[in-house]
Every structure is written in C-alpha cells, then in structure tokens.
PDB file of the backbone (N, CA, C, O) and the ligand in Angstrom, with CONECT records:
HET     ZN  A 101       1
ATOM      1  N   UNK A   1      12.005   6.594  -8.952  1.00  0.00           N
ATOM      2  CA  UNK A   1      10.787   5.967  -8.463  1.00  0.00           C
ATOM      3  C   UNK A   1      10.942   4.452  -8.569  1.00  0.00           C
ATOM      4  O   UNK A   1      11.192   4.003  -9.687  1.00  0.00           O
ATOM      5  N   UNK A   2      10.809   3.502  -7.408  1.00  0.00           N
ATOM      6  CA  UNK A   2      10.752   2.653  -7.306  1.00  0.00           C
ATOM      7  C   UNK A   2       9.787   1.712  -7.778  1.00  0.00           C
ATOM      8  O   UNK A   2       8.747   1.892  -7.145  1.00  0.00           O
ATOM      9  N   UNK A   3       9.636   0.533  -8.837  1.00  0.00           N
ATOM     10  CA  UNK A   3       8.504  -0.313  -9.016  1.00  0.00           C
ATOM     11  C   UNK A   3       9.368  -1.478  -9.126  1.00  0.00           C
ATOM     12  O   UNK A   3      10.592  -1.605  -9.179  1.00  0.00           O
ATOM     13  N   UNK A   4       8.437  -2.257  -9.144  1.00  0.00           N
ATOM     14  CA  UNK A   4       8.722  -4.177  -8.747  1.00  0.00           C
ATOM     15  C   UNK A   4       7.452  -4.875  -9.854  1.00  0.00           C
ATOM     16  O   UNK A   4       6.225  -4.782  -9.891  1.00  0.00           O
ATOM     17  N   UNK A   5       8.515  -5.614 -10.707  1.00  0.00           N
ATOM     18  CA  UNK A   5       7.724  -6.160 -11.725  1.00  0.00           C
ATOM     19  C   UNK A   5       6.727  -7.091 -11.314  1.00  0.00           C
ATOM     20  O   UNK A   5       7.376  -8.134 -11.398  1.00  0.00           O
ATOM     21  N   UNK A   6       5.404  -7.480 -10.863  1.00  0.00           N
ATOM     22  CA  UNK A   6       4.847  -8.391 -10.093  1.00  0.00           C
ATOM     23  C   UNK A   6       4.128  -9.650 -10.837  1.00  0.00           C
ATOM     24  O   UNK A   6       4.165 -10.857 -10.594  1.00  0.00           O
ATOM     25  N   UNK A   7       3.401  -8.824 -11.930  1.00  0.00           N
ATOM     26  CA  UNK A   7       2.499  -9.404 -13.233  1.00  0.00           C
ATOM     27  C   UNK A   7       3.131  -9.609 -14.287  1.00  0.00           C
ATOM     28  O   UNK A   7       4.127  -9.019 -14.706  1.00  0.00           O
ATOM     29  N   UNK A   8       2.208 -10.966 -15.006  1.00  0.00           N
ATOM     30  CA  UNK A   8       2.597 -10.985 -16.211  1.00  0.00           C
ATOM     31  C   UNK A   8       1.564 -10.398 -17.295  1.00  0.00           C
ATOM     32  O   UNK A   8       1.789 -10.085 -18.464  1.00  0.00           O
ATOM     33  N   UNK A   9       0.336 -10.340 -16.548  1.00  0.00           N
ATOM     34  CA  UNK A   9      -0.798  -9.883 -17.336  1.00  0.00           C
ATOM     35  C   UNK A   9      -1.413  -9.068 -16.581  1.00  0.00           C
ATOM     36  O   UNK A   9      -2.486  -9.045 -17.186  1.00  0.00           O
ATOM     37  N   UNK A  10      -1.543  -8.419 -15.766  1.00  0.00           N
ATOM     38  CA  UNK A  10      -1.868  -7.922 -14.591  1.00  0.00           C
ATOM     39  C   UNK A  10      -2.373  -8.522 -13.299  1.00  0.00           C
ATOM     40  O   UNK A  10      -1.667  -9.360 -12.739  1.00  0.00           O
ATOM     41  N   UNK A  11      -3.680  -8.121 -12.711  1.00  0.00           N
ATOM     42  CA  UNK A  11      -3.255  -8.552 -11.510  1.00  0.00           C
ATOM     43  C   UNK A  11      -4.160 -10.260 -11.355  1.00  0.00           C
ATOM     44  O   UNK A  11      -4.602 -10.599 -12.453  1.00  0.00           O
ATOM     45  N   UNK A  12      -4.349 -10.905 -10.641  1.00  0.00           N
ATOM     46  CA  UNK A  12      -4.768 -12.404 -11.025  1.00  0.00           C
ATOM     47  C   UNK A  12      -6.383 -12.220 -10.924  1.00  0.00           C
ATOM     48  O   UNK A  12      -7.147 -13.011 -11.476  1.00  0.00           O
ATOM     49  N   UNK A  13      -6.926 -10.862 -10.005  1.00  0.00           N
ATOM     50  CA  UNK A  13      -8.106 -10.608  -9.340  1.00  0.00           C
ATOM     51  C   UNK A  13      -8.161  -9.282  -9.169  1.00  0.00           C
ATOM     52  O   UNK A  13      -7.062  -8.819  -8.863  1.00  0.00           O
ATOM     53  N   UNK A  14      -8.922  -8.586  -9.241  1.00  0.00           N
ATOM     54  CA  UNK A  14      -9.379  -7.300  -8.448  1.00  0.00           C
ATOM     55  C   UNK A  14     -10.521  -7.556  -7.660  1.00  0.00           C
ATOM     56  O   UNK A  14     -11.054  -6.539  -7.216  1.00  0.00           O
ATOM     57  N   UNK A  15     -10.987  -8.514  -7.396  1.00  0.00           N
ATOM     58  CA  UNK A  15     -11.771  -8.925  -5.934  1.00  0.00           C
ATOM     59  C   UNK A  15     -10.844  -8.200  -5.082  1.00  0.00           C
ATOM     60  O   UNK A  15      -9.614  -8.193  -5.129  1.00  0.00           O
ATOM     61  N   UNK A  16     -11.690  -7.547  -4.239  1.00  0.00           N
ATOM     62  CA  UNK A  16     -11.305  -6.876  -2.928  1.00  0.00           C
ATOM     63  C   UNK A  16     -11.218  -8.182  -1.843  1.00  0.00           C
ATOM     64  O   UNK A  16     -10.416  -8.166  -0.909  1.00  0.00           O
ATOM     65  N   UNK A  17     -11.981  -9.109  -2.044  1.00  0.00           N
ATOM     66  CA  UNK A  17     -11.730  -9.905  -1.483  1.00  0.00           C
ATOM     67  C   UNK A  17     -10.807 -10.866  -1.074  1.00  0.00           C
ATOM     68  O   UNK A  17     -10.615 -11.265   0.074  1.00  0.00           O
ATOM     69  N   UNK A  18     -10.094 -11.302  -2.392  1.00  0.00           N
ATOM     70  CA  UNK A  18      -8.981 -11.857  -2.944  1.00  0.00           C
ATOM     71  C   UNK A  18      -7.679 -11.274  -3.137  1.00  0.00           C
ATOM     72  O   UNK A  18      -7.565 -10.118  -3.545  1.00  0.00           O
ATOM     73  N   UNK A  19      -6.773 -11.944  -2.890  1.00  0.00           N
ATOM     74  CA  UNK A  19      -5.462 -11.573  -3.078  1.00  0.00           C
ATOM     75  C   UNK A  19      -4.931 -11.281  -4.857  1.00  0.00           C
ATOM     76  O   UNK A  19      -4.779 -12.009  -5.838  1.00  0.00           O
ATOM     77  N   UNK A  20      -4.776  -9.796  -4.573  1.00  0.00           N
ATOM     78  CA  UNK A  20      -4.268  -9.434  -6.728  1.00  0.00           C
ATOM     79  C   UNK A  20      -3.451 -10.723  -6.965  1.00  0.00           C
ATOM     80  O   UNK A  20      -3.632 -11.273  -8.051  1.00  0.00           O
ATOM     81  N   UNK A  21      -2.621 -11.252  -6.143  1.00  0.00           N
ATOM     82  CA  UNK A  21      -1.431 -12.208  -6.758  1.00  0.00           C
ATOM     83  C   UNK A  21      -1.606 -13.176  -7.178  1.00  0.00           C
ATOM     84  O   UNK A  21      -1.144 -13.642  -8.220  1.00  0.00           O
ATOM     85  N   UNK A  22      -2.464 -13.747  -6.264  1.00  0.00           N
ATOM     86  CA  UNK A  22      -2.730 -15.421  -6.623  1.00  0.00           C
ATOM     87  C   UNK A  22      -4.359 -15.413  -6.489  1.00  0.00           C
ATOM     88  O   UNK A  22      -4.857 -16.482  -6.844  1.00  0.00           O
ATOM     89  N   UNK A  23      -5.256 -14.458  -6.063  1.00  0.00           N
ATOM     90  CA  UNK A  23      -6.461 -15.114  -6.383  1.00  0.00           C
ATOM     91  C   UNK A  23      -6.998 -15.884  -5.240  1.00  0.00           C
ATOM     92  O   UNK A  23      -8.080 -16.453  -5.385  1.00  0.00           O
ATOM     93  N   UNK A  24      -6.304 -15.972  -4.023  1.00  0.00           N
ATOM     94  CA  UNK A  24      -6.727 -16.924  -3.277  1.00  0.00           C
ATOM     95  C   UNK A  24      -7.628 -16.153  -2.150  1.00  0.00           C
ATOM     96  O   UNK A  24      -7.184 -15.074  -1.756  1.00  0.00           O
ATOM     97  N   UNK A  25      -9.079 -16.710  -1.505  1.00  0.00           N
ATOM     98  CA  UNK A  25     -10.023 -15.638  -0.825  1.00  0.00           C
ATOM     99  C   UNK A  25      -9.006 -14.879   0.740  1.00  0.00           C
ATOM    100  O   UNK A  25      -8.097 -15.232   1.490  1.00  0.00           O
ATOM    101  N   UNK A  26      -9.666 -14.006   0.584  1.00  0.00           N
ATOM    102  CA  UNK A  26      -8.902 -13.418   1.721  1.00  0.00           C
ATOM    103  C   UNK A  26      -9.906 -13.600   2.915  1.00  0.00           C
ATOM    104  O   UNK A  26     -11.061 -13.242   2.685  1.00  0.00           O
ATOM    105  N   UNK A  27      -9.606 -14.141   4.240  1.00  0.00           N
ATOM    106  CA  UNK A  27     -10.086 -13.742   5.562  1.00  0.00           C
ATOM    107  C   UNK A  27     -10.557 -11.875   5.601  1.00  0.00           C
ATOM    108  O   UNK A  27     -11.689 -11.423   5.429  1.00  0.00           O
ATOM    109  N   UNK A  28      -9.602 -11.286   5.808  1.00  0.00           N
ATOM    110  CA  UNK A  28      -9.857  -9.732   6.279  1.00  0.00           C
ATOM    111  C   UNK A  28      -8.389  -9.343   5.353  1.00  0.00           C
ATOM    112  O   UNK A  28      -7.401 -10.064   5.216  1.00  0.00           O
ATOM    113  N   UNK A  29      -8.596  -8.136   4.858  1.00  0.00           N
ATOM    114  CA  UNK A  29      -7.801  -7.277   3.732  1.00  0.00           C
ATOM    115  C   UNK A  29      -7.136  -6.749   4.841  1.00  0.00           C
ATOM    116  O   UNK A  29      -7.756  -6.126   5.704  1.00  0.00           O
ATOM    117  N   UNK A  30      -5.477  -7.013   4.918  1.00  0.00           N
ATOM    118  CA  UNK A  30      -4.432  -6.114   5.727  1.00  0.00           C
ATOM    119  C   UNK A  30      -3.401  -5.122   4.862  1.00  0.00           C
ATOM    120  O   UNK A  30      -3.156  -3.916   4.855  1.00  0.00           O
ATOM    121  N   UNK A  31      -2.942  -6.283   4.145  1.00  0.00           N
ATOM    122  CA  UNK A  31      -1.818  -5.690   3.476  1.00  0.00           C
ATOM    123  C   UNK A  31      -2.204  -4.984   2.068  1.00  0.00           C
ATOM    124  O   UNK A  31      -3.043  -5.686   1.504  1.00  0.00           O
ATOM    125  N   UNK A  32      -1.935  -4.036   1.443  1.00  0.00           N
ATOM    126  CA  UNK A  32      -2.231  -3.655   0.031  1.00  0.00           C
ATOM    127  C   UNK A  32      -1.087  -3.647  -1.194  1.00  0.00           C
ATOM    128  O   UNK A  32       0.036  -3.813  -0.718  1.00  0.00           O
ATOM    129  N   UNK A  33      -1.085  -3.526  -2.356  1.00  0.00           N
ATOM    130  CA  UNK A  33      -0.309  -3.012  -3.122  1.00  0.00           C
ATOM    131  C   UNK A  33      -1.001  -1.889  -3.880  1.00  0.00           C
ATOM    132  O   UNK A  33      -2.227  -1.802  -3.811  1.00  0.00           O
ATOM    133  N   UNK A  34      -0.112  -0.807  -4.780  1.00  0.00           N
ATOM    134  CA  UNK A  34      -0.409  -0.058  -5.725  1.00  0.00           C
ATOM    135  C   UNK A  34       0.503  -0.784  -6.874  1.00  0.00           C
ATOM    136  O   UNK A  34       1.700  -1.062  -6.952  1.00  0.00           O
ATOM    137  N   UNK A  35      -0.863  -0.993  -7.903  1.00  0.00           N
ATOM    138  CA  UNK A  35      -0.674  -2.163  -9.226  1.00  0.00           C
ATOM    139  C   UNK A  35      -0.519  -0.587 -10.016  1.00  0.00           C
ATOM    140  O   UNK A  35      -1.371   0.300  -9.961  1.00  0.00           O
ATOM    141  N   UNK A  36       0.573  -0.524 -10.623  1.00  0.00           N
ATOM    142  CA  UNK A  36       0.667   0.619 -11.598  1.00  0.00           C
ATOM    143  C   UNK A  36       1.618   0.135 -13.430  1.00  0.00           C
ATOM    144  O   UNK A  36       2.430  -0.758 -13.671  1.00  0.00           O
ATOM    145  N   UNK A  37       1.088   1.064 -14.221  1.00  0.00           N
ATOM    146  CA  UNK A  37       2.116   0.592 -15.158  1.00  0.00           C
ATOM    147  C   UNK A  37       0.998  -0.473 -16.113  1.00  0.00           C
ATOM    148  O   UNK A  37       1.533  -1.508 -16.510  1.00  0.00           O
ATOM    149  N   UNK A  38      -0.100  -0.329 -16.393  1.00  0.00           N
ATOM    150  CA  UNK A  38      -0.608  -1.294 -16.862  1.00  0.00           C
ATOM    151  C   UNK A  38      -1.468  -2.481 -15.795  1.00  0.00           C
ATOM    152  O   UNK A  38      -2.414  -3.209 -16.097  1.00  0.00           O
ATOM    153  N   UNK A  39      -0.837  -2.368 -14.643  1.00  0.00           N
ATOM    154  CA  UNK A  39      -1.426  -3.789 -13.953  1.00  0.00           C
ATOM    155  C   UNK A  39       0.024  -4.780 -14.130  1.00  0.00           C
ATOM    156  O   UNK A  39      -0.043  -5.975 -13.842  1.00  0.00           O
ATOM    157  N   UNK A  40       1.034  -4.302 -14.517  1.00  0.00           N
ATOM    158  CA  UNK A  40       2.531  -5.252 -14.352  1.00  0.00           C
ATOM    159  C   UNK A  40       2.989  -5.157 -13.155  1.00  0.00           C
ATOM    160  O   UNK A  40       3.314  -6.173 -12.541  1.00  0.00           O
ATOM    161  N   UNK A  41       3.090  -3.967 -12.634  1.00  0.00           N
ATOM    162  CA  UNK A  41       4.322  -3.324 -11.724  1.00  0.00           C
ATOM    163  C   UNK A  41       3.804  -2.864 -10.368  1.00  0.00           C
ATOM    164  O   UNK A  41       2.781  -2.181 -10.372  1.00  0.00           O
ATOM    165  N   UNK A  42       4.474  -3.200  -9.038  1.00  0.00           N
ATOM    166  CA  UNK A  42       3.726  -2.623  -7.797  1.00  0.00           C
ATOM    167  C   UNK A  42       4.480  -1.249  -7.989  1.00  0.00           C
ATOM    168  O   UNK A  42       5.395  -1.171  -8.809  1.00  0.00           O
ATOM    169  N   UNK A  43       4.058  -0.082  -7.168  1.00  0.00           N
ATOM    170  CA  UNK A  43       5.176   1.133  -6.916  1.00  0.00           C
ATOM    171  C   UNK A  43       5.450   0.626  -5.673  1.00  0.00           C
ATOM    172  O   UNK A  43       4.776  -0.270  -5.166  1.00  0.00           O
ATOM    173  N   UNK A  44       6.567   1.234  -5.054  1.00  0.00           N
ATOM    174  CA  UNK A  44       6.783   1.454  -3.768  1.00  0.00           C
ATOM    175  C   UNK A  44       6.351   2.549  -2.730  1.00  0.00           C
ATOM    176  O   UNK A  44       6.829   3.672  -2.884  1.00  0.00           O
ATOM    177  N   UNK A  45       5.510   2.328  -1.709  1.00  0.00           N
ATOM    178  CA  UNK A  45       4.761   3.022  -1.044  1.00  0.00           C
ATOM    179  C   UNK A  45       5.388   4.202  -0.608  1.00  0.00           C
ATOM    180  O   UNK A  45       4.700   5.219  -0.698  1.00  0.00           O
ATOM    181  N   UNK A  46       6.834   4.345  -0.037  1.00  0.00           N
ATOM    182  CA  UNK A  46       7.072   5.337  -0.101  1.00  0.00           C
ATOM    183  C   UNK A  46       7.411   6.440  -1.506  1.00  0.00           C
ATOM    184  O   UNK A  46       7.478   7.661  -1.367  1.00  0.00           O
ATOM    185  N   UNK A  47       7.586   5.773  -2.749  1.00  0.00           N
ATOM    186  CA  UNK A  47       8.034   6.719  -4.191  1.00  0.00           C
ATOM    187  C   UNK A  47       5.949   7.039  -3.895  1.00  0.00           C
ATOM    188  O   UNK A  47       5.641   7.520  -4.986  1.00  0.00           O
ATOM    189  N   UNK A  48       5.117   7.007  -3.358  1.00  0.00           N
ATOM    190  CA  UNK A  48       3.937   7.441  -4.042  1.00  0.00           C
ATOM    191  C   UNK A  48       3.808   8.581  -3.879  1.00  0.00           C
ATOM    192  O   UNK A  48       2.620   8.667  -3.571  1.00  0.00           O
ATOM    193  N   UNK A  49       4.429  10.077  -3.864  1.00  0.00           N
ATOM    194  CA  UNK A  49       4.216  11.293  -3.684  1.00  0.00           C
ATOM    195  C   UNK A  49       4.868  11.377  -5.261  1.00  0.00           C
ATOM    196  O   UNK A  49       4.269  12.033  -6.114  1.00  0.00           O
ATOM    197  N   UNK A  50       6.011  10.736  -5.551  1.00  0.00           N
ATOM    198  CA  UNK A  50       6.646  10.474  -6.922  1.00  0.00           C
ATOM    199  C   UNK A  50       5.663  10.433  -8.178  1.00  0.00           C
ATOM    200  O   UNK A  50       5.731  11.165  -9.166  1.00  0.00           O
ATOM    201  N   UNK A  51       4.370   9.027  -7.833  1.00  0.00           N
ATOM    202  CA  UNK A  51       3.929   8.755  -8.980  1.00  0.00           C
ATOM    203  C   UNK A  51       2.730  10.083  -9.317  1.00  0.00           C
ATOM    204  O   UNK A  51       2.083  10.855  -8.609  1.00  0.00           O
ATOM    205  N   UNK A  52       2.841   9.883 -10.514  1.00  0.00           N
ATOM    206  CA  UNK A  52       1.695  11.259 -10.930  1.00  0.00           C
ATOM    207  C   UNK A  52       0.824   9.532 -11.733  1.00  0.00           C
ATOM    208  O   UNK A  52       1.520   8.682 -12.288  1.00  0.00           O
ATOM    209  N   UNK A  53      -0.264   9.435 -11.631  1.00  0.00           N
ATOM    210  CA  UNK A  53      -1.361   8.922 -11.953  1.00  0.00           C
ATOM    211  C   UNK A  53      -1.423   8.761 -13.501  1.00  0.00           C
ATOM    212  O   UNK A  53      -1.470   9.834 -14.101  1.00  0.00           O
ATOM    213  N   UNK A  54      -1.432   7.763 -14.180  1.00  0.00           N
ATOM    214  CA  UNK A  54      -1.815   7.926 -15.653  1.00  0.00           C
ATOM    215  C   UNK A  54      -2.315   6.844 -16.009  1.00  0.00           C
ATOM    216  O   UNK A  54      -2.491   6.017 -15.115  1.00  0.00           O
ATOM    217  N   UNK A  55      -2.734   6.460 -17.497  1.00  0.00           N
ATOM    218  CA  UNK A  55      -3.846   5.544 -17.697  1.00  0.00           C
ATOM    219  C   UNK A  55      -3.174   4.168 -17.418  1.00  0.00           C
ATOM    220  O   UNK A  55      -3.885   3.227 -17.772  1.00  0.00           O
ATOM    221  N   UNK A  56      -2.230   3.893 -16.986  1.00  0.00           N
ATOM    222  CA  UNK A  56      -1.813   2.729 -16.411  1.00  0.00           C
ATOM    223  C   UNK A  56      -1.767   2.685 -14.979  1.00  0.00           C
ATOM    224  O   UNK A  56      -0.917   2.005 -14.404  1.00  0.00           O
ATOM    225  N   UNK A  57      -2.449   3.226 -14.489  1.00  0.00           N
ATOM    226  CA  UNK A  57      -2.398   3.033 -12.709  1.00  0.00           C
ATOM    227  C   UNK A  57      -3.900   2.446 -13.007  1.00  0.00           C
ATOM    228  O   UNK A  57      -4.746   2.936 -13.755  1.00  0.00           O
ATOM    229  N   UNK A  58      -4.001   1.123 -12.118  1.00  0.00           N
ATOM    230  CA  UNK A  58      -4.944   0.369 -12.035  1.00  0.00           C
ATOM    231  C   UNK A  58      -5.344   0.833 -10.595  1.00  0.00           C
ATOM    232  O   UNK A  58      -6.572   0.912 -10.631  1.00  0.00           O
ATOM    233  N   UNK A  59      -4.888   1.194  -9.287  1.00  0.00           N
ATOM    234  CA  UNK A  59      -5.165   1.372  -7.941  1.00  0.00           C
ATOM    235  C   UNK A  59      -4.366   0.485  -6.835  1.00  0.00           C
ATOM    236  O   UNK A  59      -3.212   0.096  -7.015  1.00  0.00           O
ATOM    237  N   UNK A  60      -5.079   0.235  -5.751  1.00  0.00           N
ATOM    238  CA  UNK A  60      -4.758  -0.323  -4.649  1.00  0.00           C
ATOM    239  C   UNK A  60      -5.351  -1.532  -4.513  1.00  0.00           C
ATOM    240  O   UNK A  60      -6.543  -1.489  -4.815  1.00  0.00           O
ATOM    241  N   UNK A  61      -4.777  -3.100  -4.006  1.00  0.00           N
ATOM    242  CA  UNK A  61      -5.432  -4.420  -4.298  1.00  0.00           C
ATOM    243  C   UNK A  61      -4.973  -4.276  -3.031  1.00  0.00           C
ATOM    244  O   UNK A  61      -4.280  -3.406  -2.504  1.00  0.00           O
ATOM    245  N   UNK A  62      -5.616  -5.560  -2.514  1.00  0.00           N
ATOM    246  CA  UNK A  62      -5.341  -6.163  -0.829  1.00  0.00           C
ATOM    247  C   UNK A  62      -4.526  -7.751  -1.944  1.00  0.00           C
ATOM    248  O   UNK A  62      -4.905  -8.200  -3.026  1.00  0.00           O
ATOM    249  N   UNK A  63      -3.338  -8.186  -1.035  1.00  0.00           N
ATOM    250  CA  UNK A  63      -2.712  -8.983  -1.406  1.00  0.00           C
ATOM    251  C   UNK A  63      -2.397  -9.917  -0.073  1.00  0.00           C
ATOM    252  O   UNK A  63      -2.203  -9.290   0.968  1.00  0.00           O
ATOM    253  N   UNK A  64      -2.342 -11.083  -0.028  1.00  0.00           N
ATOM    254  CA  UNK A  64      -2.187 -12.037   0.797  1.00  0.00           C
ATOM    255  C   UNK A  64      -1.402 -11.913   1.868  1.00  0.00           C
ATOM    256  O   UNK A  64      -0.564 -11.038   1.650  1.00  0.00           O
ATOM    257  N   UNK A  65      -1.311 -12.299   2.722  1.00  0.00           N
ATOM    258  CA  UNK A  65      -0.053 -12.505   3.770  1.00  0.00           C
ATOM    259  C   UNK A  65       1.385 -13.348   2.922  1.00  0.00           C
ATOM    260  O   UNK A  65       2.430 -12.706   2.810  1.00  0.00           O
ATOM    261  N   UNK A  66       1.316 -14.536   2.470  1.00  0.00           N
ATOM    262  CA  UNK A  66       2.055 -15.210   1.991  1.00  0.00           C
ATOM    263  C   UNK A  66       2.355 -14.139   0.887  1.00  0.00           C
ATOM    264  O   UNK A  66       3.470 -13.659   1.095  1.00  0.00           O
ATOM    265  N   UNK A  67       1.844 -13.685  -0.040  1.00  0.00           N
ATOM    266  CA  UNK A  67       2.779 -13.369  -1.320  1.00  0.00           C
ATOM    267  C   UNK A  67       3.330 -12.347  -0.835  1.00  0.00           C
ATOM    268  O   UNK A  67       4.516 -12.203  -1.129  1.00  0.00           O
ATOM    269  N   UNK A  68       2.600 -11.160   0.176  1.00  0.00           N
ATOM    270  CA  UNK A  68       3.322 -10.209   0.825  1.00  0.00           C
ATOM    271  C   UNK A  68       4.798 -10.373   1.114  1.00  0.00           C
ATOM    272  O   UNK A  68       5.698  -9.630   0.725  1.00  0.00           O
ATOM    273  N   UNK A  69       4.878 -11.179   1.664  1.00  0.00           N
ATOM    274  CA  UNK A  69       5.984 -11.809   2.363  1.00  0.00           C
ATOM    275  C   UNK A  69       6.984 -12.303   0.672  1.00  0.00           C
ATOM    276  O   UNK A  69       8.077 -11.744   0.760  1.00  0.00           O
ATOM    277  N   UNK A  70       6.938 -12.737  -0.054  1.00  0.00           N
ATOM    278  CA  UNK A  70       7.188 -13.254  -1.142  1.00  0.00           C
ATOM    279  C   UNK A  70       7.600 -12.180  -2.138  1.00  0.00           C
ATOM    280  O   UNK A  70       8.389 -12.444  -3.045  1.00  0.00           O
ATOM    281  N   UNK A  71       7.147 -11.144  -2.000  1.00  0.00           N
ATOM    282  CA  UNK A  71       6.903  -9.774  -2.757  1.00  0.00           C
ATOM    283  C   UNK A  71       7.940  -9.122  -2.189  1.00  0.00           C
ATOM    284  O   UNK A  71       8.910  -8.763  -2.858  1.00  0.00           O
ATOM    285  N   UNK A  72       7.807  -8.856  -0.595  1.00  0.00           N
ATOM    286  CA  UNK A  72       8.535  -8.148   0.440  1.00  0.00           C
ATOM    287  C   UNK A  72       7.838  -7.111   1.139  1.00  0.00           C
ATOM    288  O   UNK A  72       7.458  -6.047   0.652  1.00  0.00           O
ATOM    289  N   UNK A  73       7.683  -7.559   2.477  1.00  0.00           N
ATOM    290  CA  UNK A  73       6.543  -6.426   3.033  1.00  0.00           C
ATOM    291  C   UNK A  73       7.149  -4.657   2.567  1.00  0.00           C
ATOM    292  O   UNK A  73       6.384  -3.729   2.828  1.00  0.00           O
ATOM    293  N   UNK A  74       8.187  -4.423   2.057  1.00  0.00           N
ATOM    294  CA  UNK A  74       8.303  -3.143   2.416  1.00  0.00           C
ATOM    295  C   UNK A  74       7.382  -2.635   0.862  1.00  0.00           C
ATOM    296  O   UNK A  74       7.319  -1.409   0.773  1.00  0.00           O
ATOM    297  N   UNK A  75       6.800  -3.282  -0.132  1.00  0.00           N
ATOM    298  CA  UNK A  75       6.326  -3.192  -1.082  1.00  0.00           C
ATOM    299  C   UNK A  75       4.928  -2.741  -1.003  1.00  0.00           C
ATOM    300  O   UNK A  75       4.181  -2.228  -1.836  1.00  0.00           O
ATOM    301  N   UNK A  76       4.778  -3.081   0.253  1.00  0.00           N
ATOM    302  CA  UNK A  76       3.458  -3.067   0.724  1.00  0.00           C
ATOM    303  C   UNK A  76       2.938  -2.149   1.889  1.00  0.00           C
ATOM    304  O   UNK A  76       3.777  -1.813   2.725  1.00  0.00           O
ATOM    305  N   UNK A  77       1.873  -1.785   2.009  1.00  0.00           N
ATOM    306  CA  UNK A  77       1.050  -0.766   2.965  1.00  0.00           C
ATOM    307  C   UNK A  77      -0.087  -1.448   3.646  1.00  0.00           C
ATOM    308  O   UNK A  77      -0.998  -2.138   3.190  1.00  0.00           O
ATOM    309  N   UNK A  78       0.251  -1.017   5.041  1.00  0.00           N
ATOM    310  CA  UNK A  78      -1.531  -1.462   5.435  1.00  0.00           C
ATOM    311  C   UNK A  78      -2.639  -0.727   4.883  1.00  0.00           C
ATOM    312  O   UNK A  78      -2.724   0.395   4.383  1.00  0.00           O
ATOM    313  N   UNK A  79      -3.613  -1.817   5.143  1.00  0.00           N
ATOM    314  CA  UNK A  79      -4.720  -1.077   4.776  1.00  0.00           C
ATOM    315  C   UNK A  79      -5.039  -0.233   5.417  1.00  0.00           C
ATOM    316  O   UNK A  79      -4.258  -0.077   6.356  1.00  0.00           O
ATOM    317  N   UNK A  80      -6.102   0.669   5.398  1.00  0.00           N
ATOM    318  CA  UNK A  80      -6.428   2.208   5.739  1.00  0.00           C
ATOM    319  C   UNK A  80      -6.851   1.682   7.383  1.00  0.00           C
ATOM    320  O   UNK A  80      -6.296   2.040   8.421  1.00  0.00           O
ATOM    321  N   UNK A  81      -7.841   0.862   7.254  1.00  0.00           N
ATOM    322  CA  UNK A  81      -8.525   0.341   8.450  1.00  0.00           C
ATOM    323  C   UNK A  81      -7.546  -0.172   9.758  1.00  0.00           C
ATOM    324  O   UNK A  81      -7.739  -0.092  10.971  1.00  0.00           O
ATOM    325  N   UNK A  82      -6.598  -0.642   9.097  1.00  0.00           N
ATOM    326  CA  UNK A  82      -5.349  -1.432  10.013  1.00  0.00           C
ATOM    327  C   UNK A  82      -4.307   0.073  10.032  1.00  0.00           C
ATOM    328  O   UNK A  82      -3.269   0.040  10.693  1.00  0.00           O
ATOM    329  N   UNK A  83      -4.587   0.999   9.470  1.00  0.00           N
ATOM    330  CA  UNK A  83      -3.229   1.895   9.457  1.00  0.00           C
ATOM    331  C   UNK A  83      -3.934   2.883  11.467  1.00  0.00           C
ATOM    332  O   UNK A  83      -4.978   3.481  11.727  1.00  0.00           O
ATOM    333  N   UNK A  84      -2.785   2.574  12.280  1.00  0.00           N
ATOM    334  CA  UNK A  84      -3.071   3.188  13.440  1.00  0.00           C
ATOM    335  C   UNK A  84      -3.992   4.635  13.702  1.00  0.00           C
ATOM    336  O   UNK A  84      -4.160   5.179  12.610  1.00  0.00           O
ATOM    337  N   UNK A  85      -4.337   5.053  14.302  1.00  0.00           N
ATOM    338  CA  UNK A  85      -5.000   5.734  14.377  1.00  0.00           C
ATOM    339  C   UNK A  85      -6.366   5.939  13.742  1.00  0.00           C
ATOM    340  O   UNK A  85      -7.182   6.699  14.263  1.00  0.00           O
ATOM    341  N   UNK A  86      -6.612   5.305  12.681  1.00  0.00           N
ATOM    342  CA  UNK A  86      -8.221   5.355  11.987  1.00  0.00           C
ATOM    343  C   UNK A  86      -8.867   4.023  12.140  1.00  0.00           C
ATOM    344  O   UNK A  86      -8.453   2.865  12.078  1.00  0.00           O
ATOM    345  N   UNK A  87     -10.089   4.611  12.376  1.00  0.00           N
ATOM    346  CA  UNK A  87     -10.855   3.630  12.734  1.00  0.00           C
ATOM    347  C   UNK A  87     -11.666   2.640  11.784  1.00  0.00           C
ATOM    348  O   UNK A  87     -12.359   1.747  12.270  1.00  0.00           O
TER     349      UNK A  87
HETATM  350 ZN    ZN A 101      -1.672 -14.477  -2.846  1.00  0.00          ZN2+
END
C-alpha cells in the first residue's frame, strides 16, 4: 500500500474550503487527498480498496491546484462532483 509522507502535524486545515496543505481559500474544491495515518500521510487513490480504515484515517480534504501539482497529481482524486458522469 502506497502512502506519501505530506504532514508534519497533520493537515494545515480541514476547511472544506481550504486547501489541507497550505491553508490557502479555495475558489471551487477539484482535487482531493485521503489524509491517513494520523493526519501525516496521503494514501494513494488507487491502494484505497487496500486501506481498511482505523483510528488514524482522518478522511478526504480538497487540496490546491499548486500543491497538487507539488504532491503529484497521481496522489490525488477528483472530487466526486468533477468525477465524470455525476452530477
Ligand atoms: Zn495548498
């Protein structure tokens, strides 16, 4: 199972609004991460059939365009709304 160390304390925000990374306001939520492990570690979207859930899975944050990119989009998932077919 794939994770990517992201945090040093967890995530900077859980504003849905805001980007987990840096905190900075978001326009419209595209991209997401799954903060697992405490709030340290993203998983990788495809290992998530892998992760079994435990008291260190914090959930799903919307994260910036820039840190996306910084992170590496493949770390990342669209959001539900942006994922094709749902409205
Ligand atoms: Zn950011």
């Amino acid at each position: 199972m794939r994770t990517l160390p992201l945090f040093q304390t967890g995530p900077a925000t859980t504003n849905f609004q805001e980007c987990c990374a840096c905190g900075k306001t978001l326009m419209r939520v595209v991209d997401m991460v799954h903060i697992i492990n405490g709030g340290n570690d993203v998983l990788h979207p495809d290992d998530e059939p892998l992760y079994e859930p435990d008291a260190g899975d914090c959930g799903c944050f919307p994260i910036g365009a820039d840190c996306a990119r910084r992170l590496g989009m493949q770390w990342t998932f669209l959001a539900p709304r942006y994922r094709q077919g749902v409205i």
